[in-house]
C-alpha positions in Angstrom: 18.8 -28.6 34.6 17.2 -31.5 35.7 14.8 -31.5 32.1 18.2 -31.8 29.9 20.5 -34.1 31.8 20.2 -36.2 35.0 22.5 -34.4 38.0 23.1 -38.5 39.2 24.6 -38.9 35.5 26.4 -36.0 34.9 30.2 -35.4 36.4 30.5 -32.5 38.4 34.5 -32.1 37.2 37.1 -32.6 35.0 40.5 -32.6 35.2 42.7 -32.8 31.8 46.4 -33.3 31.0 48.1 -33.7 27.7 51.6 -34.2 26.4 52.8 -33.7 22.8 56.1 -34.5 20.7 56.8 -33.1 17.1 59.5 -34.0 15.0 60.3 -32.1 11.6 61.3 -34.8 9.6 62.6 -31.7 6.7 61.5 -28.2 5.9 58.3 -29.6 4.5 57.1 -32.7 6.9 56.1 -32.8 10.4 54.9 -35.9 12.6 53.6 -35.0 15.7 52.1 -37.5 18.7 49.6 -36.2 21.6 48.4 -38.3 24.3 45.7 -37.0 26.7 43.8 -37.9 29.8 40.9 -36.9 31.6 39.5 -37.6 35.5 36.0 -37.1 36.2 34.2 -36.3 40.3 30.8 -38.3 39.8 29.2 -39.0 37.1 28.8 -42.9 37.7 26.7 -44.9 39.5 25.6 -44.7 43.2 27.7 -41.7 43.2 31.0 -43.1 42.2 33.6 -41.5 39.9 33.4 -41.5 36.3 35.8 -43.8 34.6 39.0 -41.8 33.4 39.2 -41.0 29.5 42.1 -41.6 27.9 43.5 -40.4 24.1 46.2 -41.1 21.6 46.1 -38.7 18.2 49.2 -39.0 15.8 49.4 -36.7 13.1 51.5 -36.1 9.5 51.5 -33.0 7.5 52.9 -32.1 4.3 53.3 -28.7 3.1 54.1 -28.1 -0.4 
């Protein structure tokens, strides 16, 4: 391990949660929001915590 990535670098966990909302807006379109965040143990410096991660996707399909 210690060849491909340094243990004092790396976290040693994650821990995810996400939300999502769709709305049909008709029989053919669809809008849907996620939002997402992640907490990290280590992975900073002098053995702190990793700062958290966090993630907004929106999305709009059409089907034909």
């Amino acid at each position: 391990f210690p060849l491909f990535a340094s243990p004092t670098a790396s976290a040693r966990r994650g821990t995810q949660w996400s939300a999502g909302i769709n709305w049909y807006v008709n029989a053919n379109g669809k809008l849907s929001l996620n939002y997402s965040t992640t907490d990290f143990t280590g992975g900073a410096a002098a053995g702190r915590d990793r700062e958290s991660e966090k993630a907004l996707f929106g999305r709009f399909q059409i089907a034909f």
